[in-house]
N, C-alpha and C positions, 0 to 999 in steps of 0.2 A: 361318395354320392351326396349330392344337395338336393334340398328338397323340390329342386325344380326337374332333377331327374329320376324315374322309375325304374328299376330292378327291372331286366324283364323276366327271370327266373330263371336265365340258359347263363350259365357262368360266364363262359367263353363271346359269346354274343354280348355281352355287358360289356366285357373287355373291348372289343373291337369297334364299338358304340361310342367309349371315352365314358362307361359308368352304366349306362342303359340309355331308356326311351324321353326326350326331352316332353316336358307336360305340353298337354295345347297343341304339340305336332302331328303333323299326318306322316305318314312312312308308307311306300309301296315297296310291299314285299315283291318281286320278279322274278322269272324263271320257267325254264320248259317244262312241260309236265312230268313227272316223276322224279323233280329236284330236290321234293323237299317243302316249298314254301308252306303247304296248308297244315304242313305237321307242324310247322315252325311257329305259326301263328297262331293255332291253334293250341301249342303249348304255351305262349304265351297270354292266351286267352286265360287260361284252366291257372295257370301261375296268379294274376291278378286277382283272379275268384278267389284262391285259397288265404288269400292275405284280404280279404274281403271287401276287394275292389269289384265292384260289379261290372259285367260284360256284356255288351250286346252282340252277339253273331248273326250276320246279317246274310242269306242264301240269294243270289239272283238270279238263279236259272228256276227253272220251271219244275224240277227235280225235289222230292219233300226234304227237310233239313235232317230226317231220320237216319237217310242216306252218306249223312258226314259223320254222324253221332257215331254207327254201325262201326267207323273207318276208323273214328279214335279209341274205339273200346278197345282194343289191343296195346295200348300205352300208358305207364304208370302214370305219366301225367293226370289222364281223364278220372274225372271224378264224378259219376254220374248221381249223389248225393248233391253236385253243385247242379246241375241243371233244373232250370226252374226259380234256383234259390239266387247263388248268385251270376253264373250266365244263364243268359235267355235267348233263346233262336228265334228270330224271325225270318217270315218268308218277303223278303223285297220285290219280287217279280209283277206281284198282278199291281204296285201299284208303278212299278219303271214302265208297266206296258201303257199305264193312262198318260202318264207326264211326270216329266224329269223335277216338277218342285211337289207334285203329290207324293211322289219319292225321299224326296227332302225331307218335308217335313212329317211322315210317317218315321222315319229314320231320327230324325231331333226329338220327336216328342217319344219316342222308345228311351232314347237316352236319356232326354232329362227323368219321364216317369220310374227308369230302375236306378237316376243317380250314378250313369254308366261314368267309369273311366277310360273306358276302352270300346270302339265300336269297329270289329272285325267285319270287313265287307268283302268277300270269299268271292272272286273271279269279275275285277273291271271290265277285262275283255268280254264277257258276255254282253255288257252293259253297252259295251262299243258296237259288239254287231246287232245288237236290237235293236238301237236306237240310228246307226250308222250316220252319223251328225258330230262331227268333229269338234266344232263350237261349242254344243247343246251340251258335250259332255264337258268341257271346259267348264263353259258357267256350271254346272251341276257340281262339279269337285270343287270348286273356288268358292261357292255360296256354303257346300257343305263343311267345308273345314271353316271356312269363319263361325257357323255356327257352333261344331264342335270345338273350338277355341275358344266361343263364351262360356260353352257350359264346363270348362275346365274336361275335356276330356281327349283324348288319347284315337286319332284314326292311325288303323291299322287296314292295308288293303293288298288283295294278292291281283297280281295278273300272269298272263301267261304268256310273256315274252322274252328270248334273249337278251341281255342288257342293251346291247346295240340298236336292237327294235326299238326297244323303249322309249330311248334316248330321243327318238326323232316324233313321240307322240305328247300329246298336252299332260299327260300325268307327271312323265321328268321335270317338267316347270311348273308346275299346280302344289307338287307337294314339298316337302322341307326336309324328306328324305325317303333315299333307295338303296334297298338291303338286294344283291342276287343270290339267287342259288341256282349252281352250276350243274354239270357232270361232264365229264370227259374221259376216254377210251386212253390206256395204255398196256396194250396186248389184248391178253386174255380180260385185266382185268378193269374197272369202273370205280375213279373217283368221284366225291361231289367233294365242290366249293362254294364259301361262302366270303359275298365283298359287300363294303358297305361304301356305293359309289358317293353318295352323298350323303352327309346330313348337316344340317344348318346353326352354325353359332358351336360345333362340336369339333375338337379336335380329335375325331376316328382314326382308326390304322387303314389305314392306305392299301390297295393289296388284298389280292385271293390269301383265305385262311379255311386248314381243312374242316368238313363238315362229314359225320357220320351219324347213319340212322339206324337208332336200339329200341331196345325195350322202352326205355327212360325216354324215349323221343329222342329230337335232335341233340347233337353234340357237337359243339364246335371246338375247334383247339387254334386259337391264335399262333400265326406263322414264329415259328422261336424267335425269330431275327427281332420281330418286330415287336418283342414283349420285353428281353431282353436288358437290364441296366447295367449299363458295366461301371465297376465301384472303383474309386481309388484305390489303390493299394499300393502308398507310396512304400511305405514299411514291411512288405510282407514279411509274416512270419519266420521265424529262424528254427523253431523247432523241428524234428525230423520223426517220419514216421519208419519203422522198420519193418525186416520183411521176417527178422527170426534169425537171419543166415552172416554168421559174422561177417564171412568173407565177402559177398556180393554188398551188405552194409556198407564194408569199408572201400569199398571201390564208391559206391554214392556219398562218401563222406558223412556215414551216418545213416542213413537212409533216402528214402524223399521226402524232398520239402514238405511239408503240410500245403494243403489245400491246393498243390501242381494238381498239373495232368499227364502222367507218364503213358508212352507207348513202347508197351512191348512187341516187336515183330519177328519173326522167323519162320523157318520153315512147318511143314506139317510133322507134328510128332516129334516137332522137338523138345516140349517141355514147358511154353505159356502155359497152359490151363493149370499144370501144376505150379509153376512159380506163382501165379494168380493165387494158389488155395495156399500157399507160403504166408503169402502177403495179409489172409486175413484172418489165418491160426494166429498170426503175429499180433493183429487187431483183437482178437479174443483174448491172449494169454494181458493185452495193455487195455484192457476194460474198454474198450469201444465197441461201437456196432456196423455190421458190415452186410451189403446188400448185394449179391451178383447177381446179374442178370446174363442170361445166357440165351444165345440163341440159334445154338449145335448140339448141345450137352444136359439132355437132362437132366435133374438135382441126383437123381443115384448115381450116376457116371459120374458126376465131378465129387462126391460123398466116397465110393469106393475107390478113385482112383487116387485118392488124398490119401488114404485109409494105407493102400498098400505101401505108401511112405513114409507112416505113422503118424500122422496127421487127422486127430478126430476132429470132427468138427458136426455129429451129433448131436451133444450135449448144448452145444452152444447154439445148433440149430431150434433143438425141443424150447431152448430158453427164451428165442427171441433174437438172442444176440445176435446170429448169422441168418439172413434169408436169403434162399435161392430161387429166383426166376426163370423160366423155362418158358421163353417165347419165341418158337420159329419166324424166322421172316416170309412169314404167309400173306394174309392181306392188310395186316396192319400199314400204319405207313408212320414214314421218322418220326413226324410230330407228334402224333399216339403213342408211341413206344418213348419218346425221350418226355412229353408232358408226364407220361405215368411212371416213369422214371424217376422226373422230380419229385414229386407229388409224394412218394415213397420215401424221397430220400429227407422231404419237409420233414410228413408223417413220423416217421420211424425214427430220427435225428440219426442218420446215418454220417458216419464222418469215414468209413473205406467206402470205395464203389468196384467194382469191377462189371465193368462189361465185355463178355467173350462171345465173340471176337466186333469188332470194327465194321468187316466185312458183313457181317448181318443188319446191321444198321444202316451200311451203304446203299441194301441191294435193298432198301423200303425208300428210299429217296426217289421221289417219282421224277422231279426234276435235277437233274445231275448236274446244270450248270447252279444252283444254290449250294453243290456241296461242300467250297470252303467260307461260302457266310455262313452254311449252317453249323460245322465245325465249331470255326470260331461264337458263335453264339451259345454252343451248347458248352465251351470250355467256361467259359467267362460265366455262364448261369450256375455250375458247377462250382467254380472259386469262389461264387457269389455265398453258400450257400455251405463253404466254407468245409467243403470236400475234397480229400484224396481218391485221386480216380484214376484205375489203372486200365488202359485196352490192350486186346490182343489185337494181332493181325496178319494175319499167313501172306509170307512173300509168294510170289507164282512161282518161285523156281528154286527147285532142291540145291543147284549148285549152277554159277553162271560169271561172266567176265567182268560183270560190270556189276554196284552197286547203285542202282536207282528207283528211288522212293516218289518219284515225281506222278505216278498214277495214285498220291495215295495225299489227297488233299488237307487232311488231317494233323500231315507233320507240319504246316505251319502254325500250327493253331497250338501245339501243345507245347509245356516245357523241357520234358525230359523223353528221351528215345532209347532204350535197351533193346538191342541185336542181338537173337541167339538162332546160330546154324549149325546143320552140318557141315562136316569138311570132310575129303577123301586123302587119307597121308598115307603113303607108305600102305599103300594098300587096306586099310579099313577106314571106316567112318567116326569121327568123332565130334561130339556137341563143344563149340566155342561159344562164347559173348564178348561183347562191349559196350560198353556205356558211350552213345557217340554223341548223346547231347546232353546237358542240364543247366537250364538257362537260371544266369545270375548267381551261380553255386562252381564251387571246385567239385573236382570230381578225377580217378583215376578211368582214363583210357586204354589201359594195356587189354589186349586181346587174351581173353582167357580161355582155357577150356573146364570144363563140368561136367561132371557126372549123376545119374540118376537111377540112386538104389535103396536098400530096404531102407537105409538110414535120410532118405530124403533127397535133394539138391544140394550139391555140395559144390564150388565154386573151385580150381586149383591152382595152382601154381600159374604164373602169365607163360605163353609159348615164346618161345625165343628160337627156338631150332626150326622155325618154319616161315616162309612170308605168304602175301595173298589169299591168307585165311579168312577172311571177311567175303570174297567172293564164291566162295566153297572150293575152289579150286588150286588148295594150297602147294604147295613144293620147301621143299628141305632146303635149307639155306647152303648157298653155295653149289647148287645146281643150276645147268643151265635152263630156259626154256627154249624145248623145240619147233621148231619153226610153224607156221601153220598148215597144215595140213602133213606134217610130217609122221612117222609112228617111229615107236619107243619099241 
């Protein structure tokens, strides 16, 4: 931040800004009703008050300014100890009804006499059908922002248009920037977004970025893609993280890389969520801290079901050491869940990560064609950050002919990939793995089978007496296969 740009007090919104509010500029906030703008603004109003920027809020409807006060009482933001003190409401109406510079300058001498930095003028569009003067309102915004521009202060202004409207009316060219805020329907459920089409002499992020409304008022969360720095790593680390387990170690040559991103995939019930709690008993017994997030398995189910393999992870829980998250994929969406994600894994210096499964973070992706920029963005802010991070991911099908991972946009993004299925041999079913990928590392690929009992995950001997194990659909070497459609 330079002293020529303002904080606006919404984190996210300063990001997507390029820092915050440039001085001396005007911004038209945009959007259809129930987007968002008057909270937006209106938090940003109460933001500048508290840092003891004085604000002017300026009402132009006919309606008393009581009426707005009522609407932010519900938000930590407002601060009704600031009203009065350092913002102040006026009513702009009875003088827009005489004329558009008694207007003016009832509005400049507000601001100079409170020393405003910010002068909030809450629905242009009014202003347009009062006056219904296309020009009148031109000169009236172009007169008043130069004025606000001398007196060192900050126009901030809502209307009520779709960006597209906007674009064709004199405030898109009147002012030095425009913020929208969105909504759009996908199913049952309603997102908002927020873009910042323009702002002047600012290099902004480009691009709708989500927008959600709490207690705390608005919250924005910058598109991953677009926050994203990806770090050299000409050298990356050689050290290996382990899971506990000699054997499956020594197929990873050690473990995994530090700071990869492995996927684990397999069937339902084969055994991820518990190699998952392997992985970060192994992180607790090597003094690190570990963070899963889970979004099928509540913290007792992945607690008890460690437990019956003798894997506490209590202790290390009560400690701090280990936290587990339990966030269904409800109405959250990716960027919420992976922002607060990181944010944890900043927070807490977390260096394991597990997130179970893959598939729960997929189905919050509201746009499916971002899903392998997002992917890739989320692996690369992960390595950034200097994280080992393991996913789950259930294949659709208990046993089938072919092995393909092509619905699952993730496998280009990460380094390492571990298979574990069932197989049908000789009449019962048994759990196999393999290690089919780990980029820039050796690695053993022999297809193994494993077992899961009191004593844990225990990796075995490689299968030799069987092929097409990998597809679940194995046969004993040296049998023929039967034709198709034939019976045995």
């Amino acid at each position: 931040m330079t002293e020529d740009i303002v904080s606006t007090g919404v984190a996210g919104l300063d990001v997507i800004l390029d820092g915050g509010l440039p001085r001396r500029q005007a911004i038209v906030v945009t959007g259809e009703p129930g987007s968002g703008k008057t909270i937006l603004c209106s938090q940003m109003a109460f933001s500048f008050a508290a840092r003891g920027m004085p604000v002017v809020i300026a009402t132009v409807t006919s309606e008393p300014h009581e009426k707005l006060v009522a609407a932010l009482r519900g938000f930590s933001f407002f601060d009704p100890a600031r009203v009065g003190e350092e913002v102040f409401f006026v009513s702009a109406y009875p003088w827009l009804k005489k004329s558009p510079k008694e207007a003016r300058e009832m509005l400049l001498a507000a601001v100079r006499e409170r020393g405003a930095k910010m002068l909030f003028i809450d629905g242009l569009r009014s202003i347009r059908d009062l006056w219904q003067n296309e020009p009148l309102l031109r000169e009236f915004l172009y007169d008043l922002n130069v004025g606000l521009s001398v007196a060192d202060c900050i126009g901030l202004f809502s209307t009520e248009y779709p960006l597209a409207r906007l674009l064709e009316l004199p405030e898109a060219t009147t002012v030095d920037g425009i913020v929208s805020m969105s909504t759009f329907a996908d199913g049952a459920r309603s997102f908002r977004r927020a873009e910042v089409h323009k702002l002047r002499g600012r290099a902004h992020k480009a691009g709708t970025h989500v927008a959600t409304i709490g207690k705390e008022g608005v919250n924005i969360i910058p598109r991953l893609e677009s926050v994203v720095q990806p770090a050299d790593r000409a050298m990356p680390p050689s050290d290996r993280l382990s899971f506990g387990l000699v054997e499956l170690d020594a197929l990873l040559n050690g473990g995994l890389p530090r700071n990869s991103t492995t996927l684990v995939a397999g069937s339902t019930g084969v055994g991820k969520t518990l190699l998952a709690a392997h992985f970060v008993a192994a992180g607790v017994e090597a003094g690190e801290r570990s963070l899963v997030f889970s979004f099928f398995e509540p913290p007792a189910n992945i607690i008890q079901r460690a437990r019956r393999v003798g894997l506490d992870l209590e202790e290390a829980i009560a400690s701090g050491q280990v936290q587990i998250e339990y966030h269904p994929p409800l109405e959250w969406e990716a960027d919420v869940m992976v922002d607060h994600i990181l944010r944890s894994v900043r927070e807490r210096k977390v260096t394991r990560l597990v997130i179970d499964s893959v598939v729960g973070l997929e189905q919050t992706i509201s746009d499916k064609t971002r899903a392998s920029s997002f992917y890739n963005a989320l692996v690369v802010a992960l390595r950034g950050l200097g994280v080992t991070t393991l996913l789950t991911k259930e294949v659709s099908k208990l046993a089938g002919p072919e092995l393909d991972f092509s619905d699952t946009p993730i496998t280009v993004a990460i380094e390492n990939f571990v298979f574990l299925r069932f197989v049908e041999l000789r009449g019962r079913l048994h759990r196999i793995l393999s290690v089919l990928k780990m980029r820039d590392s050796e690695y053993d690929g022999d297809v193994r089978e494993f077992s899961i009992a009191e004593a844990g995950f225990r990796v075995l001997a490689p299968v030799s007496s069987a092929e097409g194990l990998l597809t679940g659909m194995a046969r004993a070497v040296g049998t023929s296969v039967a034709p198709e459609g034939a019976r045995e």
